[in-house]
BAKOLKE-290826 format. One record per residue (C-alpha): x, y, z; chain; residue in three letters. Coordinates in nm, 2 decimals. Layout:
<nodes>
> c1 | c2 | c3 | doro | kolvex
> X | Y | Z | A | ALA
...
</nodes>
This chain:
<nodes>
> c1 | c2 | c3 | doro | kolvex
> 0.91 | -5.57 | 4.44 | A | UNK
> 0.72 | -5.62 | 4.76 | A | UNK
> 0.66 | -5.99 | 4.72 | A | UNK
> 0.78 | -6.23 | 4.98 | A | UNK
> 0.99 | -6.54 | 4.85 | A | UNK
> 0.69 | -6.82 | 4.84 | A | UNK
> 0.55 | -6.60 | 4.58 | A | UNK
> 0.81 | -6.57 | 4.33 | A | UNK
> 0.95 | -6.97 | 4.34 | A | UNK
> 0.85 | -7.05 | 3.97 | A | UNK
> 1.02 | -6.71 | 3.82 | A | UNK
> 1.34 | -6.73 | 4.07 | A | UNK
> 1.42 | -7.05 | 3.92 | A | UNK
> 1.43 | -6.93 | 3.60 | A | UNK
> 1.70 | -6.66 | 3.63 | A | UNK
> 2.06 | -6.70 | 3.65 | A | UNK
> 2.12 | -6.49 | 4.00 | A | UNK
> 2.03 | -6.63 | 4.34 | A | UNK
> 1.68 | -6.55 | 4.48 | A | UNK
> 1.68 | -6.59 | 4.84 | A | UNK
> 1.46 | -6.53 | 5.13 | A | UNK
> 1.56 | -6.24 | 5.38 | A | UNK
> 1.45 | -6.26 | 5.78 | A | UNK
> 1.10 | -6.09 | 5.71 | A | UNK
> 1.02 | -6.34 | 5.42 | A | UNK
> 1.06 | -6.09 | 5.16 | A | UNK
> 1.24 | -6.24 | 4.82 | A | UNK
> 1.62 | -6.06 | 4.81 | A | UNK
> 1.88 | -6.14 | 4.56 | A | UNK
> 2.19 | -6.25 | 4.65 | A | UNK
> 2.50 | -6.11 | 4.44 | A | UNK
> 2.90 | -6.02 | 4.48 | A | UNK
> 2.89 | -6.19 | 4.83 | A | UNK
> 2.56 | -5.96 | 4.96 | A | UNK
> 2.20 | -5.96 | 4.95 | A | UNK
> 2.01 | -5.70 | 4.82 | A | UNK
> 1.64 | -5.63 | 4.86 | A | UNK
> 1.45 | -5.49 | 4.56 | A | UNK
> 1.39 | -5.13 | 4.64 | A | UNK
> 1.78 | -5.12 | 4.71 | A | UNK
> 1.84 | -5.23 | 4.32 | A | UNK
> 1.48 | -5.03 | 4.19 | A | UNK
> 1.69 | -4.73 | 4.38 | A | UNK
> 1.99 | -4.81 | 4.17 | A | UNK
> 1.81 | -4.73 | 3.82 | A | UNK
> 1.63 | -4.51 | 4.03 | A | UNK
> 1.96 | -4.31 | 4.12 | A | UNK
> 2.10 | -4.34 | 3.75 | A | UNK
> 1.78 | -4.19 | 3.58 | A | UNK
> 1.79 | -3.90 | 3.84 | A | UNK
> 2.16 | -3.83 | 3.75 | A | UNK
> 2.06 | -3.85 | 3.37 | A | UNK
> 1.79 | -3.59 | 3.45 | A | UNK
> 2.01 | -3.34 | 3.65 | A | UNK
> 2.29 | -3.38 | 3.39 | A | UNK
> 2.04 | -3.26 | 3.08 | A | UNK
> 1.90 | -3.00 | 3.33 | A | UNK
> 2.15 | -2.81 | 3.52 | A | UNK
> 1.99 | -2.84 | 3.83 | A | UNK
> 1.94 | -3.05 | 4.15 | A | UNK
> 1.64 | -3.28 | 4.11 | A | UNK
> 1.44 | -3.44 | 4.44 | A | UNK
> 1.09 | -3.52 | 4.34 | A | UNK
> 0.97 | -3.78 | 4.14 | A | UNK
> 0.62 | -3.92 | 4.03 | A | UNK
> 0.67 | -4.28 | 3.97 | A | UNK
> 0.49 | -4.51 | 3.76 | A | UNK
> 0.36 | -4.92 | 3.88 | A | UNK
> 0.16 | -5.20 | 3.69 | A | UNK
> -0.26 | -5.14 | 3.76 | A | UNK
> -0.23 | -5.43 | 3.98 | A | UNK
> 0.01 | -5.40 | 4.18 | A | UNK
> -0.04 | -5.44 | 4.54 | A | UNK
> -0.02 | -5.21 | 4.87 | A | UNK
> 0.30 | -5.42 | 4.96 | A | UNK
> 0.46 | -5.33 | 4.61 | A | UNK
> 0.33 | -5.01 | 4.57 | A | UNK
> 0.51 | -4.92 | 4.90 | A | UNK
> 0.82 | -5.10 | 4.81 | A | UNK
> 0.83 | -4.87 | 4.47 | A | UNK
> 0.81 | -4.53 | 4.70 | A | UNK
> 1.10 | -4.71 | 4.95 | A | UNK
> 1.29 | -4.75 | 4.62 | A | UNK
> 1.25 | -4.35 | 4.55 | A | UNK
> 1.31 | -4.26 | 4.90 | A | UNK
> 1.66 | -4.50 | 4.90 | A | UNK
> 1.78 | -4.32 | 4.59 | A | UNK
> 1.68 | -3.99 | 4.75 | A | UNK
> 1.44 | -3.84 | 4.59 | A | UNK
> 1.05 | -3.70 | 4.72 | A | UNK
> 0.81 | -3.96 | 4.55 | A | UNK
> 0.55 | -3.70 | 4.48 | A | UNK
> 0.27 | -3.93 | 4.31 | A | UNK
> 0.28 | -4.37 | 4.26 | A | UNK
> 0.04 | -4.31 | 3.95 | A | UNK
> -0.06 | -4.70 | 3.77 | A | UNK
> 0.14 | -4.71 | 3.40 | A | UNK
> -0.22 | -4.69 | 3.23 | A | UNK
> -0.32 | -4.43 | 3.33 | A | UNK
> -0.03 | -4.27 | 3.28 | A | UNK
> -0.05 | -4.36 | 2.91 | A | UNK
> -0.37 | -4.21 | 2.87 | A | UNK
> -0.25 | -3.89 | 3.06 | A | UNK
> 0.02 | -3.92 | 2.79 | A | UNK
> -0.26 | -3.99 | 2.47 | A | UNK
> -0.53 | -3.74 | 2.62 | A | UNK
> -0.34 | -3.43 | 2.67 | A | UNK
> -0.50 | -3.28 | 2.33 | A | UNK
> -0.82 | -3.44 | 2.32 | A | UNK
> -1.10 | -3.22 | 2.28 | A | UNK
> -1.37 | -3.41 | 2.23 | A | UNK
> -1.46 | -3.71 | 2.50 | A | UNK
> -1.34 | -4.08 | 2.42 | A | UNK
> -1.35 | -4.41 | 2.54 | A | UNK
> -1.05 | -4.57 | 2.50 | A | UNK
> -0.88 | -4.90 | 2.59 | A | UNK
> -0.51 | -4.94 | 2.72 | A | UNK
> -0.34 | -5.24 | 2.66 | A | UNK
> 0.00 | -5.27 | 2.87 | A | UNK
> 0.23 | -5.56 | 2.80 | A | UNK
> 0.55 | -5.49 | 2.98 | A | UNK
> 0.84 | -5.70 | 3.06 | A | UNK
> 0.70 | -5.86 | 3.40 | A | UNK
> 0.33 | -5.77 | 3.42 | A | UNK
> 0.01 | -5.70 | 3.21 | A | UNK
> -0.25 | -5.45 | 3.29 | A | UNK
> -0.55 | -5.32 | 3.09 | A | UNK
> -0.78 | -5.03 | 3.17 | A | UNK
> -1.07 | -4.89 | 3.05 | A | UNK
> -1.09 | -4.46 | 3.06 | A | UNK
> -1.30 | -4.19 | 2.95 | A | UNK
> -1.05 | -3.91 | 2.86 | A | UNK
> -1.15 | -3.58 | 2.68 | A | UNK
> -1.21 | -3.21 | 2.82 | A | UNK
> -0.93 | -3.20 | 3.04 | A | UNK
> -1.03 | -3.52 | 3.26 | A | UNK
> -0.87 | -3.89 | 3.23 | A | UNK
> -1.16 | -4.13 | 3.44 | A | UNK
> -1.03 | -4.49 | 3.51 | A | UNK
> -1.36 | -4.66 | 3.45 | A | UNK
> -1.22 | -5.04 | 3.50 | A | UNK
> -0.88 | -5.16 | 3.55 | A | UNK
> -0.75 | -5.57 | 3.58 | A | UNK
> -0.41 | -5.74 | 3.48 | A | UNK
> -0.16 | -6.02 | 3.61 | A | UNK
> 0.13 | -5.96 | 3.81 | A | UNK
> 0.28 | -6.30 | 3.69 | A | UNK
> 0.22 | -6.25 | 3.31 | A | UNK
> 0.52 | -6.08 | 3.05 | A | UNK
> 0.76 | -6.03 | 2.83 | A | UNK
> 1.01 | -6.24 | 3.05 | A | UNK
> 0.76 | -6.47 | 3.06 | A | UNK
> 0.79 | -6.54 | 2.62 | A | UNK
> 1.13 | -6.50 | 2.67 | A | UNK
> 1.11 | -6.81 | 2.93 | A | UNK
> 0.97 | -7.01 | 2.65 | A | UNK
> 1.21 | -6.96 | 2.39 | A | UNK
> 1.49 | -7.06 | 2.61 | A | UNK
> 1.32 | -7.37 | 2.73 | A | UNK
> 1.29 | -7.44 | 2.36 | A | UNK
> 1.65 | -7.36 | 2.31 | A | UNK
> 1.78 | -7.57 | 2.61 | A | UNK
> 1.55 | -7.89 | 2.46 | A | UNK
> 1.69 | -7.84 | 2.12 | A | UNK
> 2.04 | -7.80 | 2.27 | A | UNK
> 2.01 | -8.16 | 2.48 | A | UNK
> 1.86 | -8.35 | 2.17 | A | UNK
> 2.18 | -8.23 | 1.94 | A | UNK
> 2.39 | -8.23 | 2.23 | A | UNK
> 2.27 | -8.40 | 2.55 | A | UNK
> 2.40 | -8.14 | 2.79 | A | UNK
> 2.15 | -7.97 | 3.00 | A | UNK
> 2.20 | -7.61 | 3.02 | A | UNK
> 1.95 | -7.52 | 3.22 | A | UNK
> 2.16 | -7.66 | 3.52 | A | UNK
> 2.42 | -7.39 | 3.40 | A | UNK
> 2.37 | -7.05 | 3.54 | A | UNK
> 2.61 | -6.86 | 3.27 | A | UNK
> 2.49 | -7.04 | 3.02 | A | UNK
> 2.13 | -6.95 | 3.14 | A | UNK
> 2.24 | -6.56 | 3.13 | A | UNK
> 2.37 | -6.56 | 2.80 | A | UNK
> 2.04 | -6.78 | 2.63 | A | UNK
> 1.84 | -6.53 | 2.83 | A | UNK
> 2.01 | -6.23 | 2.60 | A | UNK
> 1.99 | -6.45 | 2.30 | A | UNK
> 1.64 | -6.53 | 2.36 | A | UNK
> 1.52 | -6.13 | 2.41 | A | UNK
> 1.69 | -6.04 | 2.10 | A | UNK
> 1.55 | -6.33 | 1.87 | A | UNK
> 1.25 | -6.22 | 2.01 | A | UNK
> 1.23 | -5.86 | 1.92 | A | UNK
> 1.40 | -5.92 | 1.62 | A | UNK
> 1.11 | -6.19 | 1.52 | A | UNK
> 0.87 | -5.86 | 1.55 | A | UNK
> 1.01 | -5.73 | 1.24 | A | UNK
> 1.17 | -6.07 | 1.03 | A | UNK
> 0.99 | -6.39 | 1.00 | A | UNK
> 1.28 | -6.59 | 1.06 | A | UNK
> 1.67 | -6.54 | 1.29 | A | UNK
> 1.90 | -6.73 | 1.42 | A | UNK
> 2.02 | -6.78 | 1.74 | A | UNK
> 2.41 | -6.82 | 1.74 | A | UNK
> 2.61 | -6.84 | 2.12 | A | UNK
> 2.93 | -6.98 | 2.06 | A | UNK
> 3.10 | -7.15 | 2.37 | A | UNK
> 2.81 | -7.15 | 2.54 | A | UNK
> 2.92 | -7.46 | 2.75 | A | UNK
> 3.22 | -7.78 | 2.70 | A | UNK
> 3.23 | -8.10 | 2.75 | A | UNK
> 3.58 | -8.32 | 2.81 | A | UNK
> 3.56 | -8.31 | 2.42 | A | UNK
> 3.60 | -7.95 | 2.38 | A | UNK
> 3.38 | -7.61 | 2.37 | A | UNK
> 3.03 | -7.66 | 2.23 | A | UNK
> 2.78 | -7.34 | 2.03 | A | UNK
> 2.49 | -7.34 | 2.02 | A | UNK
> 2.32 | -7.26 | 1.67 | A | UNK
> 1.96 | -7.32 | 1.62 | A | UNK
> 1.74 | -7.06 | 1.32 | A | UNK
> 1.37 | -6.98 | 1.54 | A | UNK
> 1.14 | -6.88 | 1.30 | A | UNK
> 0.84 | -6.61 | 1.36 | A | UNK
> 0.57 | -6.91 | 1.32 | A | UNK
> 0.76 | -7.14 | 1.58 | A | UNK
> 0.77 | -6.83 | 1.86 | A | UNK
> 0.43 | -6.77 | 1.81 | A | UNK
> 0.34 | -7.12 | 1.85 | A | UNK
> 0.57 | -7.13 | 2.19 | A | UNK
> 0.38 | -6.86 | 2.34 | A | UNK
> 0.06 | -6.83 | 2.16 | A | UNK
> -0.11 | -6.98 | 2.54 | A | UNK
> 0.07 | -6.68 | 2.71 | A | UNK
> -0.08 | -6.41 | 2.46 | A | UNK
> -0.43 | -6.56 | 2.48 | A | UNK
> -0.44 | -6.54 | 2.88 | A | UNK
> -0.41 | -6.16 | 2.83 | A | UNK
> -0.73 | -6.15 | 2.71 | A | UNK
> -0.93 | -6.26 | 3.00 | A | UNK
> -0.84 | -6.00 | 3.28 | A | UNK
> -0.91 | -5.79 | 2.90 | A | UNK
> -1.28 | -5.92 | 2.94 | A | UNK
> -1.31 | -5.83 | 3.29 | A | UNK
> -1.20 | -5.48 | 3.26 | A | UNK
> -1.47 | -5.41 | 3.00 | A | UNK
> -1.74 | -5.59 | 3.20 | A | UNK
> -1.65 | -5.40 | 3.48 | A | UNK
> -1.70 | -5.08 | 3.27 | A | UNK
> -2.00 | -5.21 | 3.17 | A | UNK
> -1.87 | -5.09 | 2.76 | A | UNK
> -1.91 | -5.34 | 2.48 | A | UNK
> -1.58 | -5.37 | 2.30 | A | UNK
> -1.65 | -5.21 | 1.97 | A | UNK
> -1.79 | -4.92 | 2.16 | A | UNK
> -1.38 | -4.86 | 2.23 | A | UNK
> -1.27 | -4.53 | 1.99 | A | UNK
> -0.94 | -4.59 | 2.07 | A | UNK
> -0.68 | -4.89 | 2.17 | A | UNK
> -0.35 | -4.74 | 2.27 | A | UNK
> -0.05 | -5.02 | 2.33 | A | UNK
> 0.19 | -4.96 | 2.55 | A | UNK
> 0.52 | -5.17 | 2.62 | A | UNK
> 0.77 | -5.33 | 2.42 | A | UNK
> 0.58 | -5.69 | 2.43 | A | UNK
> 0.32 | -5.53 | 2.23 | A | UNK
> 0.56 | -5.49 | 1.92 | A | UNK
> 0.52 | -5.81 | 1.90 | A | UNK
> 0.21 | -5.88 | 1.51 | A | UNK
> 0.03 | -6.18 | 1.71 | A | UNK
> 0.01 | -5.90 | 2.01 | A | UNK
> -0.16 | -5.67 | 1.75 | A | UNK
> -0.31 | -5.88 | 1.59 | A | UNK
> -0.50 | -6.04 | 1.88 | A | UNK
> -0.61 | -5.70 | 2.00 | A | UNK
> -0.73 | -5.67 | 1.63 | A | UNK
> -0.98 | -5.87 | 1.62 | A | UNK
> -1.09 | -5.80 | 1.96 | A | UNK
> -1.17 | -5.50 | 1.98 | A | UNK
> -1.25 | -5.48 | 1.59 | A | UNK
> -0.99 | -5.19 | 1.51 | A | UNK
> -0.62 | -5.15 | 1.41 | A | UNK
> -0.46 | -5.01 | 1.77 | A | UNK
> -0.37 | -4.70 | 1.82 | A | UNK
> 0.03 | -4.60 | 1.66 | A | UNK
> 0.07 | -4.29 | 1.70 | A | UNK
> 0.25 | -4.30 | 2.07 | A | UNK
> 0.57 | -4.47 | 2.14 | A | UNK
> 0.50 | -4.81 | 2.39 | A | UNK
> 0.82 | -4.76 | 2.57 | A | UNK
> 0.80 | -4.41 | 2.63 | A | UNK
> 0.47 | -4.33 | 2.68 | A | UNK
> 0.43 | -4.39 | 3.02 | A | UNK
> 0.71 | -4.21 | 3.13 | A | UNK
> 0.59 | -3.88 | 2.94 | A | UNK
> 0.23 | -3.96 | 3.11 | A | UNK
> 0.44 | -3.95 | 3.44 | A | UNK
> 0.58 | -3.63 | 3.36 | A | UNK
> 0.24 | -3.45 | 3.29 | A | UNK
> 0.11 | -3.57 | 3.62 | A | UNK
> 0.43 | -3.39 | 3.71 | A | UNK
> 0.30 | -3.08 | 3.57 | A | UNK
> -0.03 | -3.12 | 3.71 | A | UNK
> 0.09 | -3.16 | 4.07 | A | UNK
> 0.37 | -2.90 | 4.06 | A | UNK
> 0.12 | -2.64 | 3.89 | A | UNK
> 0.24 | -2.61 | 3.59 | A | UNK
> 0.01 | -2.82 | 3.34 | A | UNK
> -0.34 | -2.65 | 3.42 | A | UNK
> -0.70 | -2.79 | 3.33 | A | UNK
> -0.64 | -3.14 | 3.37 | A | UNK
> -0.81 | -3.37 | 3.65 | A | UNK
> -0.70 | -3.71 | 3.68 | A | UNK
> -0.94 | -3.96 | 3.85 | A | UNK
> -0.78 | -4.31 | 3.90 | A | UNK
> -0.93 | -4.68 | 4.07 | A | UNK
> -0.81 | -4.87 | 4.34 | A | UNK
> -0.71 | -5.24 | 4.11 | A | UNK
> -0.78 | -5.45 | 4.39 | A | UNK
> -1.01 | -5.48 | 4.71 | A | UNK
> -0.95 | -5.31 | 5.05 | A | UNK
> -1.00 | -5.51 | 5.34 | A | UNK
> -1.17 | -5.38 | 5.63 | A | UNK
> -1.11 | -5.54 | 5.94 | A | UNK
> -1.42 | -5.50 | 6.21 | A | UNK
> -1.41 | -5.58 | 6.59 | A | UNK
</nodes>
């Protein structure tokens, strides 16, 4: 979203569509003989959610407040709000996911808080730092990476599986673009499964042939071997996690509260990291995949009038420019 091509070369050749560059430099994909830009796709789900939402209503729905990674730029924050206006809807409100997980967490608290969020999503990672309590949610520090994921351990499992696949083997399937697809989906659910086993099995049969017949693809991926893969990835959370705090200016036992939000932070080395960090067992009692969307929808009740008493005061992530003459 809102990247031009140069900046997404490493990740576009590591999926099994065709990333190309449109006339304005932007990345597009290329699919079913046309090219699509990203906030015509975004508007897809976009368009699906808001039919989901009518359907369990009964009624017509045109405005939205939409959730983006801390960091995300002006370019992709814009690119999110073309997205809503494609699928039609009013885009209300571009709120950043962490704060809307502590819009989400703070709702009840009475009493004032420091607390940490800790977002590991499927692209990005953000963390902020917020005082929440009394009816007001202050951003006091915010940092992430915009190239940093879930996809990104996923990347890592396959290359495993692709160099475990040519030493049994010696076929390459990273040249292959189904086969790419398909150890993608195998890779995800080894993955989440490893959050809860300590040991699984990949199994794709057919996943390529050779003039002597079909070839599968079997290999068992145990719990110690994925953390091992991506144990580099987990530890570079931590530094934009340093930042934010010494941008608050807050010591990081002086957090009360760590709440995790996304699906990567399922993950016990995710946990555990933030552990010993912070010095404190995270925060369970909110849902990482659905906590941002319920923060969304308080904001939603803030703007529209009908959540009372509650001020949200948010941080710009990254440096405005100012251009003299």
């Amino acid at each position: 979203m809102g990247r031009k091509f140069d900046e997404v070369k490493s990740e576009a050749s590591r999926v099994s569509y065709a990333v190309v560059t449109a006339s304005n430099g932007d990345a597009w994909v290329a699919a079913r003989g046309k090219k699509y830009s990203p906030p015509e796709i975004s508007a897809m789900v976009l368009q699906k959610l808001k039919q989901a939402a009518e359907d369990y209503l009964g009624e017509k729905v045109t405005d939205a407040v939409v959730t983006v990674p801390a960091y995300f730029n002006d370019a992709q924050r814009q690119a999110t709000k073309d997205a809503g206006a494609i699928a039609g809807l009013n885009v209300l409100r571009i709120i950043n996911e962490p704060t809307a997980a502590a819009l989400a967490y703070g709702l009840d608290k009475k009493k004032d808080e420091t607390i940490a969020v800790y977002d590991f999503g499927g692209g990005t990672f953000d963390i902020s730092v917020l005082e929440v309590g009394e009816g007001i949610v202050e951003v006091k520090a915010t940092n992430g990476d915009t190239h940093l994921g879930g996809d990104d351990l996923d990347d890592r499992i396959i290359e495993w599986l692709t160099a475990e696949f040519r030493k049994s083997d010696g076929i390459d399937l990273a040249k292959d673009r189904m086969a790419l697809q398909r150890l993608k989906e195998g890779a995800e659910k080894a993955k989440i499964e490893l959050s809860s086993v300590m040991e699984t099995e990949v199994n794709l049969p057919f996943i390529t042939a050779d003039q002597n017949g079909p070839k599968h693809l079997q290999v068992k991926l145990t719990r110690a071997k994925l953390e091992q893969l991506v144990d580099d990835l987990l530890q570079r959370t931590m530094a934009p996690v340093r930042q934010a705090l010494s941008d608050a200016g807050i010591d990081p036992k002086k957090i009360d509260e760590v709440v995790l939000v996304g699906g990567s932070t399922r993950m016990p080395k995710v946990q555990q990291l933030v552990r010993e960090f912070f010095g404190k067992e995270p925060h369970k009692g909110v849902n990482p995949d659905e906590v941002v969307a319920i923060g969304a929808g308080v904001q939603g009740g803030v703007l529209t009038g009908d959540v009372k008493d509650l001020l949200l005061l948010d941080v710009t992530p990254l440096s405005l420019g100012i251009e003299t003459l």
